[in-house]
N, C-alpha and C positions, 0 to 999 in steps of 0.2 A: 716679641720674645717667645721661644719654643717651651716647650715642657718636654722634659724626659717620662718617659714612661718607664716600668720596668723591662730590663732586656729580657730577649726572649730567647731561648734554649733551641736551638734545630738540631736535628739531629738525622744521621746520614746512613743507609744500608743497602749494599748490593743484594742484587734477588741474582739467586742460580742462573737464570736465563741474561744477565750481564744488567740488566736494569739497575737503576739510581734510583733507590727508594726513600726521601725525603719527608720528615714528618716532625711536631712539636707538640711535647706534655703539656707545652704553654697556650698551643692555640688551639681547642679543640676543634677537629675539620678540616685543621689543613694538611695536606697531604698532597707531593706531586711524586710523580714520578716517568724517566726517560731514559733512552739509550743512551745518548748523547750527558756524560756526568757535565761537563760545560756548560751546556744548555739548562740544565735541569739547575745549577746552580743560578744562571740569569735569573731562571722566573722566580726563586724565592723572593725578595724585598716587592717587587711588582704586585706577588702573588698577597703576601701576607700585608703589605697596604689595602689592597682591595678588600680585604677579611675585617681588617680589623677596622678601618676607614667606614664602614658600612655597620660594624658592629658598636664604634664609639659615636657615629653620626658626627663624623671630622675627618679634618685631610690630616694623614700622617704619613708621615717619610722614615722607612725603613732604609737602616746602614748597618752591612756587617762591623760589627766591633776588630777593630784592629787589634788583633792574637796571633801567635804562632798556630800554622795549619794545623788542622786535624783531619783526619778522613773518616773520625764517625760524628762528630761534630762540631757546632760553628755557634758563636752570640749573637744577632743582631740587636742594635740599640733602633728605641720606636721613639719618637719626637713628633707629639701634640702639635700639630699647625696651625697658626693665629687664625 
């Protein structure tokens, strides 16, 4: 059985120079950022698994929360792994 965790807030900002500046009030640290807005969307759940996987001393599986888009931001739900 999983446990949910609390969702976590990401949140999304072009920089002048056309970058994807990706970051969460939730997870202090994490921060990515790419030209490619596609790309830089992949490595969130990857990214904030490894963050948080490391910081709970557990496997967790990050899933964006199924919402209507937004272009400054997005939920992911985090699920505790047995």
């Amino acid at each position: 059985m999983t446990t949910l965790l609390p969702n976590i807030l990401v949140q999304f900002e072009d920089d002048e120079d056309g970058r994807r500046r990706v970051w969460s009030p939730d997870v202090p640290g994490f921060l990515l950022s790419h030209r490619d807005h596609d790309a830089v969307l992949a490595d969130i759940a990857p990214a904030l698994e490894t963050i948080l996987g490391e910081r709970l001393g557990a496997t967790v599986r990050v899933l964006p929360l199924q919402q209507r888009e937004s272009n400054t931001q997005r939920e992911y739900v985090v699920e505790l792994m047995p």
